[in-house]
Predicted model as a PDB file, atoms N, CA, C, CB and O in Angstrom, pLDDT in the B-factor column:
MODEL        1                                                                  
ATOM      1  N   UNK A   1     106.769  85.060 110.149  1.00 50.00           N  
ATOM      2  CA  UNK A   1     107.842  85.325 109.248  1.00 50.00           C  
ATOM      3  C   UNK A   1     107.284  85.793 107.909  1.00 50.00           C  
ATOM      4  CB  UNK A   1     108.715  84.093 109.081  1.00 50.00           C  
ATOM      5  O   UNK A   1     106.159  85.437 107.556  1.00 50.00           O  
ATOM      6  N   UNK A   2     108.062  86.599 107.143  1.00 53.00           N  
ATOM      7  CA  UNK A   2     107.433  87.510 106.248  1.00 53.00           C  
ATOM      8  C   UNK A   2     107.819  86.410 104.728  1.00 53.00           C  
ATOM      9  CB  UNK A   2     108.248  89.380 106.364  1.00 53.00           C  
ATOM     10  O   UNK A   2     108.932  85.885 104.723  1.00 53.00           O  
ATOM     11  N   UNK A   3     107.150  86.215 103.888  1.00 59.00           N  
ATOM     12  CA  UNK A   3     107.582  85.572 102.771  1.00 59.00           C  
ATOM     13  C   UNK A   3     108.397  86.906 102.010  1.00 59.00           C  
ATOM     14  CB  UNK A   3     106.233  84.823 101.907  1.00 59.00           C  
ATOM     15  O   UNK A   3     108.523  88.103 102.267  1.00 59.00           O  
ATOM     16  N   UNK A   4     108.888  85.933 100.879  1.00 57.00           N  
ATOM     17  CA  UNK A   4     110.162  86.803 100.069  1.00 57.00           C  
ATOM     18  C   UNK A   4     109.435  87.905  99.694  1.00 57.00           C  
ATOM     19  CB  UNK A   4     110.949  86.080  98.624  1.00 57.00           C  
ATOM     20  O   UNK A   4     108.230  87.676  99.590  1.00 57.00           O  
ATOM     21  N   UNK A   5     109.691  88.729  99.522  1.00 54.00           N  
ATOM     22  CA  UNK A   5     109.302  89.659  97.899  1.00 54.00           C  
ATOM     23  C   UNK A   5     108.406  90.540  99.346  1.00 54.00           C  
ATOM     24  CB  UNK A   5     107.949  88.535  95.910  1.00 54.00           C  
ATOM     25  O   UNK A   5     108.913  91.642  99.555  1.00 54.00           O  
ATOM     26  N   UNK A   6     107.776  90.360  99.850  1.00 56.00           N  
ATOM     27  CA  UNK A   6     107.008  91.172 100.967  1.00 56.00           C  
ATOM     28  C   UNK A   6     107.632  92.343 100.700  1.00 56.00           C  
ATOM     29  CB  UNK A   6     107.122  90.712 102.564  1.00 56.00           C  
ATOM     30  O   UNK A   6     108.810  92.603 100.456  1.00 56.00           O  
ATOM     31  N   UNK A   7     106.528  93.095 100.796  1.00 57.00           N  
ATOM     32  CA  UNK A   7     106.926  95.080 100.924  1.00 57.00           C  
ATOM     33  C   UNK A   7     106.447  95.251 102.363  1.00 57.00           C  
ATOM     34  CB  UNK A   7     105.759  96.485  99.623  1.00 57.00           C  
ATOM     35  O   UNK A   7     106.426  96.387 102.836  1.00 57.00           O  
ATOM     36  N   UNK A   8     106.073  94.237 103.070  1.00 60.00           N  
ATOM     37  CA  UNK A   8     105.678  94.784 104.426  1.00 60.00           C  
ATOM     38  C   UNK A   8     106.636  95.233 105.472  1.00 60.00           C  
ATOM     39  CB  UNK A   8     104.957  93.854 105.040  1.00 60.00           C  
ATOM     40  O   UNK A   8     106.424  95.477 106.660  1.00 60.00           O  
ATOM     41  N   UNK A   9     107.784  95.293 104.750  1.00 65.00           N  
ATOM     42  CA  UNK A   9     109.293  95.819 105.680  1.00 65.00           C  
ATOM     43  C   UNK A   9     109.445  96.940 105.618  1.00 65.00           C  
ATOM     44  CB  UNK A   9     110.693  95.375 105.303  1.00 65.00           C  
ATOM     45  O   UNK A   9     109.429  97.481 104.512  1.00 65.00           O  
ATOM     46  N   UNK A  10     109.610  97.543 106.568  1.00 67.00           N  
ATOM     47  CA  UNK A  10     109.572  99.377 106.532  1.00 67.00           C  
ATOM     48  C   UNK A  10     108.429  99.850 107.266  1.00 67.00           C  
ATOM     49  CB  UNK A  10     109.374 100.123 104.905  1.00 67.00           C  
ATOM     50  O   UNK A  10     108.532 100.879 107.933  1.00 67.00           O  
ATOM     51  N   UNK A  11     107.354  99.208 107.213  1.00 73.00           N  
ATOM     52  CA  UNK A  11     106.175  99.603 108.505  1.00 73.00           C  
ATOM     53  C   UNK A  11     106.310  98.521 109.529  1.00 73.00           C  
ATOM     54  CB  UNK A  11     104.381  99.606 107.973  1.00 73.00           C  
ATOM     55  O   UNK A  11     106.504  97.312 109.399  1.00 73.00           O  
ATOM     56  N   UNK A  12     106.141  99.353 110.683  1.00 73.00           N  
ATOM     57  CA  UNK A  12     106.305  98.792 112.393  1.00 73.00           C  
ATOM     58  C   UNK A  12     105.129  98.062 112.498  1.00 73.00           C  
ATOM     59  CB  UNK A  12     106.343 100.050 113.762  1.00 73.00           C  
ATOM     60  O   UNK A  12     104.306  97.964 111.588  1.00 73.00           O  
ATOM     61  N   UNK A  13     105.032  97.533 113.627  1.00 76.00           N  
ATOM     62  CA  UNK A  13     104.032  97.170 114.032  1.00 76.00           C  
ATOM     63  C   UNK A  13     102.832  97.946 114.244  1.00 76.00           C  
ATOM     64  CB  UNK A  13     104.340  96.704 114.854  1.00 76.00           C  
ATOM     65  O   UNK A  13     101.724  97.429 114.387  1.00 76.00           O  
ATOM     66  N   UNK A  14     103.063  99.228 114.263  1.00 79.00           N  
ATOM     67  CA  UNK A  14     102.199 100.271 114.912  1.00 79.00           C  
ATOM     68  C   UNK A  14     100.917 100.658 114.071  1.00 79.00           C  
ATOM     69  CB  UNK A  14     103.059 101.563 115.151  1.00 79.00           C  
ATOM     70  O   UNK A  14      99.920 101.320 114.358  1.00 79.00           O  
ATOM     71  N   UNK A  15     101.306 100.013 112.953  1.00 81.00           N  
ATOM     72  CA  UNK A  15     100.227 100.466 111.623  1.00 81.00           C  
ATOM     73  C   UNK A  15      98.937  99.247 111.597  1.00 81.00           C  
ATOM     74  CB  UNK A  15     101.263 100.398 109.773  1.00 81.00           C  
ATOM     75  O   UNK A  15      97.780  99.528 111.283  1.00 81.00           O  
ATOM     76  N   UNK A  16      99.359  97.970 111.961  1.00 85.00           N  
ATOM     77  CA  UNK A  16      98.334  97.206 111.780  1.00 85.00           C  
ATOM     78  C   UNK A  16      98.911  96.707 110.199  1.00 85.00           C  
ATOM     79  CB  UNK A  16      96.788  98.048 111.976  1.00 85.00           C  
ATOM     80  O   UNK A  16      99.544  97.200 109.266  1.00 85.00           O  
ATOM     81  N   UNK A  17      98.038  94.966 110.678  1.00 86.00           N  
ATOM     82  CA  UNK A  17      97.862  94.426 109.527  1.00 86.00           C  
ATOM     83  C   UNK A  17      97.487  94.382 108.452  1.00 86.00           C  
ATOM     84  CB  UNK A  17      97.656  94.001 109.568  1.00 86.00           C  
ATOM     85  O   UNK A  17      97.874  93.874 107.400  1.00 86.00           O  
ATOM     86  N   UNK A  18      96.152  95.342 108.985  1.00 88.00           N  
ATOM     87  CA  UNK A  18      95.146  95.674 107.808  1.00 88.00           C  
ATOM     88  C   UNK A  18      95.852  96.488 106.549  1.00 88.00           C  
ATOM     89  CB  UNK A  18      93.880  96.645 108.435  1.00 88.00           C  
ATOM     90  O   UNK A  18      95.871  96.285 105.335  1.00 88.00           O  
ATOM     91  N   UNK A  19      96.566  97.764 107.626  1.00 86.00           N  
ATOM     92  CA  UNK A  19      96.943  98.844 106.460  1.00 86.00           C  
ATOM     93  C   UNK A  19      98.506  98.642 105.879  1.00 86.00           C  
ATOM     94  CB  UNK A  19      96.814 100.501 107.141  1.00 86.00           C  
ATOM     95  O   UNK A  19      99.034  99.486 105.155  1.00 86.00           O  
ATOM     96  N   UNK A  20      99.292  97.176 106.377  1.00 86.00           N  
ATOM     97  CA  UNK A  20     100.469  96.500 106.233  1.00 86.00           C  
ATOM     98  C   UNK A  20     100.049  95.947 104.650  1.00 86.00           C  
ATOM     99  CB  UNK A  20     100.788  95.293 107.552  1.00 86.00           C  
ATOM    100  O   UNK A  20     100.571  96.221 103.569  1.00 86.00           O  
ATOM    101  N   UNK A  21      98.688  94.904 105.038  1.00 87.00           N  
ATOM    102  CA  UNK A  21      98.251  94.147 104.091  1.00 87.00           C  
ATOM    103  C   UNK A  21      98.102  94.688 102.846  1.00 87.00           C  
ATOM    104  CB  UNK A  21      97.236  93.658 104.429  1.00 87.00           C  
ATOM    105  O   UNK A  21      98.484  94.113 101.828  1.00 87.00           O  
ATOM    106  N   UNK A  22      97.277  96.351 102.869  1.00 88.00           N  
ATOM    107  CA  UNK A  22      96.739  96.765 101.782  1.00 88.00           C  
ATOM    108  C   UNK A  22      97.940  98.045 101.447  1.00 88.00           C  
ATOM    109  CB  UNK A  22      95.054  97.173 102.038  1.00 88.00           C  
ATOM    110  O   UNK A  22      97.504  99.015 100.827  1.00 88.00           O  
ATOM    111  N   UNK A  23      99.135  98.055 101.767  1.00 86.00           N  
ATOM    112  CA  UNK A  23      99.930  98.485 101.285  1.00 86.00           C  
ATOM    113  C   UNK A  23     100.919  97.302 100.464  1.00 86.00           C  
ATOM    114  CB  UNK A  23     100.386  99.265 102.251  1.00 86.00           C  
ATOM    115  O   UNK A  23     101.464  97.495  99.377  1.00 86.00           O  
ATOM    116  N   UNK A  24     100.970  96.448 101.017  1.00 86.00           N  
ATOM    117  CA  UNK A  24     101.597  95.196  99.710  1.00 86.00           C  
ATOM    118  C   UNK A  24     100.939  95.054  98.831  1.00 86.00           C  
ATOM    119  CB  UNK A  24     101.777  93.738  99.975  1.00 86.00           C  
ATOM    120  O   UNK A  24     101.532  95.325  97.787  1.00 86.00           O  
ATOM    121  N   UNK A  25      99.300  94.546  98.614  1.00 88.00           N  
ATOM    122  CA  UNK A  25      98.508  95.040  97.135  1.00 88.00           C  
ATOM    123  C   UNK A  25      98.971  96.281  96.686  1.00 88.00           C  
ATOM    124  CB  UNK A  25      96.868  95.257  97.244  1.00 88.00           C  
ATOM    125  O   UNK A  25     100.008  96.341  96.025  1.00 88.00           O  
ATOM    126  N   UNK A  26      98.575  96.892  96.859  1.00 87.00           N  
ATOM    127  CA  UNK A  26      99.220  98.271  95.909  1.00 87.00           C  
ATOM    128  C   UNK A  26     100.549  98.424  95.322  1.00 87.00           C  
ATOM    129  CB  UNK A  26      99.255  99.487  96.696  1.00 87.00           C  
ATOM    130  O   UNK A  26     100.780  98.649  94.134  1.00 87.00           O  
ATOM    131  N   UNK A  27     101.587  98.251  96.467  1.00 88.00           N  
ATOM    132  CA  UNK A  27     102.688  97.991  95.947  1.00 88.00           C  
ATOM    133  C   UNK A  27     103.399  96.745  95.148  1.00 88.00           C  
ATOM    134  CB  UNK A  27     103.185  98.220  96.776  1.00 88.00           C  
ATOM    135  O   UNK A  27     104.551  97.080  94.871  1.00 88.00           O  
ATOM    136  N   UNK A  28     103.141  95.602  94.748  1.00 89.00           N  
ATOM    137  CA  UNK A  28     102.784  94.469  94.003  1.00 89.00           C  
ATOM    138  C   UNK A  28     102.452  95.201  92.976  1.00 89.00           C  
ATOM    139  CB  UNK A  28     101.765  93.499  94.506  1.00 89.00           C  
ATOM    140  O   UNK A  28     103.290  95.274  92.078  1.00 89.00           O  
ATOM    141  N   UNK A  29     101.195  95.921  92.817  1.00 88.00           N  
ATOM    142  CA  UNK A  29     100.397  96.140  91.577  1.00 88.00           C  
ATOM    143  C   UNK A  29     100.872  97.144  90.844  1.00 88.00           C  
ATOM    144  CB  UNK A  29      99.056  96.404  91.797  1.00 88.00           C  
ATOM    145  O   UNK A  29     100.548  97.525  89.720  1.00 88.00           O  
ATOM    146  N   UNK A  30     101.723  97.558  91.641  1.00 87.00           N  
ATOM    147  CA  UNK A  30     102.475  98.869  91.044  1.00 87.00           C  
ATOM    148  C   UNK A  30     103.928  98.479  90.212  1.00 87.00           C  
ATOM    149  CB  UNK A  30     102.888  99.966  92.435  1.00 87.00           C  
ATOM    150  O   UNK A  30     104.354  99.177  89.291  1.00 87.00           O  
ATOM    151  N   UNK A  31     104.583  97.278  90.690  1.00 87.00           N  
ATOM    152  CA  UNK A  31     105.755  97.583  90.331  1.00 87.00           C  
ATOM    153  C   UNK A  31     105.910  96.086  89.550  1.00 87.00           C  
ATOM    154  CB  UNK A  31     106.789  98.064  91.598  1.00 87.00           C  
ATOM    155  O   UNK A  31     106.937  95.424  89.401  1.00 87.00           O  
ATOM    156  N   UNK A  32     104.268  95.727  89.018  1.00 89.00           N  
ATOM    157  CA  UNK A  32     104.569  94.807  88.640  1.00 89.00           C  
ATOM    158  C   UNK A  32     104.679  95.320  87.170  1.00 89.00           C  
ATOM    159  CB  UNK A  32     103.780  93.774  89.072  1.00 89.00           C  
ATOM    160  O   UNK A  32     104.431  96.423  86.682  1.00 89.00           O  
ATOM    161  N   UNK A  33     105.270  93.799  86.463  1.00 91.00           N  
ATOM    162  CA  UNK A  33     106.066  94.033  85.010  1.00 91.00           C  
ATOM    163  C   UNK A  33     104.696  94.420  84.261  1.00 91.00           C  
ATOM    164  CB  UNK A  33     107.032  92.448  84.223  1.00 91.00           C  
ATOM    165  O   UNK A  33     103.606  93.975  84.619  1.00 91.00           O  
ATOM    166  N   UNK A  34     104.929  95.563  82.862  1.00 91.00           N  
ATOM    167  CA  UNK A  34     103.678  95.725  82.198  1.00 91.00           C  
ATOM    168  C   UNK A  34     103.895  95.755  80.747  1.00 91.00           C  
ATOM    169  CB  UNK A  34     102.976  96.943  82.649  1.00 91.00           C  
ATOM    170  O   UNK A  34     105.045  96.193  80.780  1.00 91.00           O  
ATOM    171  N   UNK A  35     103.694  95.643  79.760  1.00 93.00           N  
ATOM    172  CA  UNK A  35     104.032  95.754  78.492  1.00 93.00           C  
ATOM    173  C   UNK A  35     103.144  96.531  77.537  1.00 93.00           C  
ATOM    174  CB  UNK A  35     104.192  94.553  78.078  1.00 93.00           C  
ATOM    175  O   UNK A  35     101.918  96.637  77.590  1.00 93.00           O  
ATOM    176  N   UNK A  36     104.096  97.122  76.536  1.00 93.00           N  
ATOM    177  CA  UNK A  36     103.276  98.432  76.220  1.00 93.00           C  
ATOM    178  C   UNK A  36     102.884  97.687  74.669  1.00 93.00           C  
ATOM    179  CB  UNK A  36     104.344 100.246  76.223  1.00 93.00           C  
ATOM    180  O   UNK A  36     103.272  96.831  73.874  1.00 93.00           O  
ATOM    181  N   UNK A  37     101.824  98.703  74.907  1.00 91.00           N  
ATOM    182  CA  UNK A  37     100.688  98.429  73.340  1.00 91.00           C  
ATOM    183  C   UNK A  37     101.154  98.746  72.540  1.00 91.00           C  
ATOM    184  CB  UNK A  37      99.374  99.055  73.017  1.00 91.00           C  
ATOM    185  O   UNK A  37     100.744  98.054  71.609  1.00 91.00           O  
ATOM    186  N   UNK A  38     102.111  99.694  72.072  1.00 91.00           N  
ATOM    187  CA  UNK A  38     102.580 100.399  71.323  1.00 91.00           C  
ATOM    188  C   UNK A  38     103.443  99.474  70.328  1.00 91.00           C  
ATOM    189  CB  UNK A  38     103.193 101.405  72.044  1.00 91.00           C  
ATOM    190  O   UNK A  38     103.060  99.037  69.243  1.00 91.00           O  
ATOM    191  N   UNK A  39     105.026  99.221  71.101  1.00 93.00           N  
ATOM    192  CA  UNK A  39     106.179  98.350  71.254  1.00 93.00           C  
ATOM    193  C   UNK A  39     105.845  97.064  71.414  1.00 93.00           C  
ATOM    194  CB  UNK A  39     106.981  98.689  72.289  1.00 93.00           C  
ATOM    195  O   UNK A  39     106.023  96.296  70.468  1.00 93.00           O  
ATOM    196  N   UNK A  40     105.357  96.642  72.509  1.00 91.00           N  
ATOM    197  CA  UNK A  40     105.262  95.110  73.212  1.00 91.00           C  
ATOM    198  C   UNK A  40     106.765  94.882  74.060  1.00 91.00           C  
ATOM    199  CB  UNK A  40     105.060  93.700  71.797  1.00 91.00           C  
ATOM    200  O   UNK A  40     107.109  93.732  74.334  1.00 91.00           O  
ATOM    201  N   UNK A  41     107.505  95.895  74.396  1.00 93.00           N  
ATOM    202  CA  UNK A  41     108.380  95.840  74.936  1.00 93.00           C  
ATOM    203  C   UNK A  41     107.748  95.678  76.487  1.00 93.00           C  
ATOM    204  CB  UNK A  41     109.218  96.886  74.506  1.00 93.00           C  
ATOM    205  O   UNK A  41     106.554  95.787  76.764  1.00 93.00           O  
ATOM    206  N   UNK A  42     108.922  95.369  77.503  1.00 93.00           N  
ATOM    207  CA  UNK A  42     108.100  95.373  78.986  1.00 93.00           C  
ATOM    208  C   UNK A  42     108.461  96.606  79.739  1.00 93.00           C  
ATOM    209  CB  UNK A  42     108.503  94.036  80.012  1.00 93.00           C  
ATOM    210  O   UNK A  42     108.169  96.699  80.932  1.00 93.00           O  
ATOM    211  N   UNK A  43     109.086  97.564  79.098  1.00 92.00           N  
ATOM    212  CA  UNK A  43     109.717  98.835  79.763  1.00 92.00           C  
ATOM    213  C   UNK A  43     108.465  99.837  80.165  1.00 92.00           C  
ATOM    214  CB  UNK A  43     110.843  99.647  78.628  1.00 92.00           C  
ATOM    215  O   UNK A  43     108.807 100.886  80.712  1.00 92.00           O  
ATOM    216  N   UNK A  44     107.263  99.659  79.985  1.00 93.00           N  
ATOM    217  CA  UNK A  44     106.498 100.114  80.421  1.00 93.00           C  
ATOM    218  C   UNK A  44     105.921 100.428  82.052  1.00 93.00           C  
ATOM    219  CB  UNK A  44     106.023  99.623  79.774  1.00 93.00           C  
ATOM    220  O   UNK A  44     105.527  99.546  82.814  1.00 93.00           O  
ATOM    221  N   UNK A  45     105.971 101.688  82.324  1.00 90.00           N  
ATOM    222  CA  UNK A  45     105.931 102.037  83.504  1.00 90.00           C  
ATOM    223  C   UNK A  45     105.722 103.574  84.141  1.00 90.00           C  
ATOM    224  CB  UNK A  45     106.947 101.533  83.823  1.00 90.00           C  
ATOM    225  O   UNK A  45     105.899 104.572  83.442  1.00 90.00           O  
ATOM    226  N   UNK A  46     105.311 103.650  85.605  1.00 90.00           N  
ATOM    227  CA  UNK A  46     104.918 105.181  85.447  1.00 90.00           C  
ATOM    228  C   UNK A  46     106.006 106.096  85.870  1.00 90.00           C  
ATOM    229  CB  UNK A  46     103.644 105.560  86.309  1.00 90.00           C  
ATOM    230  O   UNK A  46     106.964 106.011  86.638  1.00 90.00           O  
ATOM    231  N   UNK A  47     105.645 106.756  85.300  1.00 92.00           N  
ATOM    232  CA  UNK A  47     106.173 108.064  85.440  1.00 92.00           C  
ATOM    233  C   UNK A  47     105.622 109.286  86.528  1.00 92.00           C  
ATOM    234  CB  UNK A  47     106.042 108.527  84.134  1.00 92.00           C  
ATOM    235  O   UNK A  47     106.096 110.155  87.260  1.00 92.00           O  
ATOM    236  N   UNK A  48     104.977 109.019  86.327  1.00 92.00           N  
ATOM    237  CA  UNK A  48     104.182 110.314  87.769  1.00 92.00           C  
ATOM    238  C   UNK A  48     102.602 109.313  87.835  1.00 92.00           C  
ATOM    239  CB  UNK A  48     103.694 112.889  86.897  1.00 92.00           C  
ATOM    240  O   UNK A  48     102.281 108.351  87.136  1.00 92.00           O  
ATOM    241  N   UNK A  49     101.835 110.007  88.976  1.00 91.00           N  
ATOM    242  CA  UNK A  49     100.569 109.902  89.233  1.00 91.00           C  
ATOM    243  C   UNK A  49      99.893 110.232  87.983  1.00 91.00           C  
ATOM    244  CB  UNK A  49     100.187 110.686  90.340  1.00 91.00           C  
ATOM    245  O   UNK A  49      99.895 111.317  87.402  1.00 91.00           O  
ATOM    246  N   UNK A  50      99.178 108.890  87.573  1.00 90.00           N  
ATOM    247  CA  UNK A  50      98.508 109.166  86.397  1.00 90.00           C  
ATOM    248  C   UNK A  50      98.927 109.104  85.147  1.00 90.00           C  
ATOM    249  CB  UNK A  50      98.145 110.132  86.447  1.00 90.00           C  
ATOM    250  O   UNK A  50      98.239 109.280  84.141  1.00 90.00           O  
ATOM    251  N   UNK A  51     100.578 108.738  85.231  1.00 93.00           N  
ATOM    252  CA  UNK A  51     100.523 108.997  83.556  1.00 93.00           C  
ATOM    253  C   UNK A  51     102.162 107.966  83.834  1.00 93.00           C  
ATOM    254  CB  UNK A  51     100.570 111.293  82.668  1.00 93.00           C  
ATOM    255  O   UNK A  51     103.070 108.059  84.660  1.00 93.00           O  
ATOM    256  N   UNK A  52     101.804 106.741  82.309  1.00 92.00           N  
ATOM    257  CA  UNK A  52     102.057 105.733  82.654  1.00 92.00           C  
ATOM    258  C   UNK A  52     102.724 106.215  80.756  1.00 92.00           C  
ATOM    259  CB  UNK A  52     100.822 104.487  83.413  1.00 92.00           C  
ATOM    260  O   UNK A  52     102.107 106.852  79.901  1.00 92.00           O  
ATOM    261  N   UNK A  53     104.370 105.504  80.649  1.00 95.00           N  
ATOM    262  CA  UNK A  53     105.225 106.068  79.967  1.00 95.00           C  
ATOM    263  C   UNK A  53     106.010 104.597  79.176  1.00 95.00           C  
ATOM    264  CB  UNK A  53     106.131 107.101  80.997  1.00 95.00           C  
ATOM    265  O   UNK A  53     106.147 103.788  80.094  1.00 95.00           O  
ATOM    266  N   UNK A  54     106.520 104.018  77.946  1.00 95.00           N  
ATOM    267  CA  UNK A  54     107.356 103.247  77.677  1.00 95.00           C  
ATOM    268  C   UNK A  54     108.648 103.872  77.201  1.00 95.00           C  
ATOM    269  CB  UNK A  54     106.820 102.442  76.897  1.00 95.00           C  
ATOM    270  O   UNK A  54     108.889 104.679  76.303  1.00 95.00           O  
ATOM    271  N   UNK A  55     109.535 103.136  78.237  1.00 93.00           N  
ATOM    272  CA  UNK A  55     111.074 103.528  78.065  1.00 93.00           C  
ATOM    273  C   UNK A  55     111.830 103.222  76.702  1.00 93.00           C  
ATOM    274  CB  UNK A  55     111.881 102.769  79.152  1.00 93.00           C  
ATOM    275  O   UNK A  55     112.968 103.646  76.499  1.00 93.00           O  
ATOM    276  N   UNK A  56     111.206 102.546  75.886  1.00 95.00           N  
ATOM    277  CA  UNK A  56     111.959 102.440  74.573  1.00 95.00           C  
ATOM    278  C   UNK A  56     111.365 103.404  73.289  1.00 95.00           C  
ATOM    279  CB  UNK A  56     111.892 100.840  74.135  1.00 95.00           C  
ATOM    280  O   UNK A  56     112.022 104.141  72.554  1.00 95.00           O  
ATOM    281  N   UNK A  57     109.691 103.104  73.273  1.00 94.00           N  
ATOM    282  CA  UNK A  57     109.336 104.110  72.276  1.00 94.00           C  
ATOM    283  C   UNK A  57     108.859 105.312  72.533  1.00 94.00           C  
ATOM    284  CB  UNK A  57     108.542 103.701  71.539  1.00 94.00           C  
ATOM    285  O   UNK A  57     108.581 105.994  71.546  1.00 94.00           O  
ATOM    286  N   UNK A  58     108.658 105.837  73.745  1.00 92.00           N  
ATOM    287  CA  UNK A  58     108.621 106.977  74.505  1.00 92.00           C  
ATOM    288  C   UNK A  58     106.709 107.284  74.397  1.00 92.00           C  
ATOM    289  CB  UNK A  58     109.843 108.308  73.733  1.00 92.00           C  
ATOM    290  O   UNK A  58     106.361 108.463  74.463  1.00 92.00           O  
ATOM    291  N   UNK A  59     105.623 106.218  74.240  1.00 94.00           N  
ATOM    292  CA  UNK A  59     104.210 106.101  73.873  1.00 94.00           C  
ATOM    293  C   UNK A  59     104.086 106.330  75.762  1.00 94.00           C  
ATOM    294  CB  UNK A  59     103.554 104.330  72.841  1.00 94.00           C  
ATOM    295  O   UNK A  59     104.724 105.784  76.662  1.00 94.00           O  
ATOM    296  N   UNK A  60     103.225 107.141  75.796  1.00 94.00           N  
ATOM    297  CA  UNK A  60     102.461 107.635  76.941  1.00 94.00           C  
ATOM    298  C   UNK A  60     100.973 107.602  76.657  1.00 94.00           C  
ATOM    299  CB  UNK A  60     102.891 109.054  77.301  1.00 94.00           C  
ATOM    300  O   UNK A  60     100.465 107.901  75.577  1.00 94.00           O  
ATOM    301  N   UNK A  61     100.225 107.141  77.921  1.00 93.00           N  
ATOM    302  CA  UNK A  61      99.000 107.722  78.106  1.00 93.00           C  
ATOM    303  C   UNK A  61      99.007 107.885  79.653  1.00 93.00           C  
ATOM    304  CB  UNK A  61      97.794 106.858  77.493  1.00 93.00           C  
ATOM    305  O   UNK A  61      99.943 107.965  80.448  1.00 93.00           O  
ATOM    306  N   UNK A  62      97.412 107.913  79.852  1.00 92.00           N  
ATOM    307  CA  UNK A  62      96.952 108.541  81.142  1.00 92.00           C  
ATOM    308  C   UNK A  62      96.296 107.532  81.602  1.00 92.00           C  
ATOM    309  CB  UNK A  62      96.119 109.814  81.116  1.00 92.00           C  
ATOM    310  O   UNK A  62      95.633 106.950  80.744  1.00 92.00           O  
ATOM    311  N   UNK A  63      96.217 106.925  83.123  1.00 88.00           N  
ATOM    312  CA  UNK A  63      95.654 106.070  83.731  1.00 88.00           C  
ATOM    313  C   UNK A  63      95.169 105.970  84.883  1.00 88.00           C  
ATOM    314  CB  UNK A  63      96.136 105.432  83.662  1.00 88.00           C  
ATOM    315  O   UNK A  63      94.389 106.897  85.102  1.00 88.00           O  
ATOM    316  N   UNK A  64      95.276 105.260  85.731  1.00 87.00           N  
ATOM    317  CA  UNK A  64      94.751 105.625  87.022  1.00 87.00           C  
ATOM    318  C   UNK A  64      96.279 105.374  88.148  1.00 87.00           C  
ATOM    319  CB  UNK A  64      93.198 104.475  87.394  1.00 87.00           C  
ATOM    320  O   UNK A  64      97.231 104.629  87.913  1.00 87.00           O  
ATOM    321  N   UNK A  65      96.129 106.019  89.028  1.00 86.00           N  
ATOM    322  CA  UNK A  65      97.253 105.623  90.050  1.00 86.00           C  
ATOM    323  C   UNK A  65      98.176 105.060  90.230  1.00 86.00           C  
ATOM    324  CB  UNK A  65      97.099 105.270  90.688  1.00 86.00           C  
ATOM    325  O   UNK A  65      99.297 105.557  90.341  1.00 86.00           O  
ATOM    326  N   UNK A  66      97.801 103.523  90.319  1.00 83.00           N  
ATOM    327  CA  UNK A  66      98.379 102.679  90.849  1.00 83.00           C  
ATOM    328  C   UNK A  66      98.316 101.835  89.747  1.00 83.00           C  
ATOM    329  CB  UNK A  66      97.938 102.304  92.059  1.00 83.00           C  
ATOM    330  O   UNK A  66      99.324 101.167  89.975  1.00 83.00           O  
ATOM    331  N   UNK A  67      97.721 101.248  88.406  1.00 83.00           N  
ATOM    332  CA  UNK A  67      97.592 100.643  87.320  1.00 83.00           C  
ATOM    333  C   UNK A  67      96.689 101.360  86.155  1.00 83.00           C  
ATOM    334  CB  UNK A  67      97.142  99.428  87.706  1.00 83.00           C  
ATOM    335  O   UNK A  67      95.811 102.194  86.380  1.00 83.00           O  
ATOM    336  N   UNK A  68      97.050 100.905  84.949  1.00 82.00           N  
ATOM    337  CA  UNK A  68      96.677 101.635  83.832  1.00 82.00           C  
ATOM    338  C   UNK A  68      95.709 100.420  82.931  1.00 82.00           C  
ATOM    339  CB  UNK A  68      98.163 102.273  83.009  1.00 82.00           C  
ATOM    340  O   UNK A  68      95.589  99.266  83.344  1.00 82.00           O  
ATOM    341  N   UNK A  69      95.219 100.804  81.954  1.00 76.00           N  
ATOM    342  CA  UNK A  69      94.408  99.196  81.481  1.00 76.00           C  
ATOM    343  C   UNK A  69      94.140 100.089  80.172  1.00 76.00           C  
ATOM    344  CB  UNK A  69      92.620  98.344  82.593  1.00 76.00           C  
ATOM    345  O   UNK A  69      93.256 100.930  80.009  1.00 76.00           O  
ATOM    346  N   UNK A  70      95.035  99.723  79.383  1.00 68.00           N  
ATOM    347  CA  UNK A  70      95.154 100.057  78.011  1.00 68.00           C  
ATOM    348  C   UNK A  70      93.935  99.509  76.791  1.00 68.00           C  
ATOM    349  CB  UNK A  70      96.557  99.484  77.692  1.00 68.00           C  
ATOM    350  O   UNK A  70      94.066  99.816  75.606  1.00 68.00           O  
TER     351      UNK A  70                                                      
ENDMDL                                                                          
END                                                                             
């Protein structure tokens, strides 16, 4: 049985655990809450591949993928 919050819903069985497993890290790490340097608001978040945006003071930079480290 899958615990709450799991992103492992939407892939079959057919993919394996492995690449089940290491698609919930990523996705976790992605959509977790982030707060911007700028503001300190938590609206911080990406916008495209690479470039990571806050929804209140509109402060952008550039980061990596899946997380940014200001």
């Amino acid at each position: 049985m899958l615990k709450k919050g799991a992103s492992l819903i939407g892939f079959g069985a057919k993919y394996g655990i492995k690449h089940r497993k290491k698609y919930t890290q990523v996705h976790v790490l992605l959509k977790s809450k982030r707060k911007c340097p700028e503001c300190g608001s938590i609206k911080f978040g990406r916008q495209a591949v690479g470039i990571w945006a806050c929804k209140k003071c509109g402060y952008k930079v550039a980061g990596t993928a899946y997380d940014v480290s200001v």
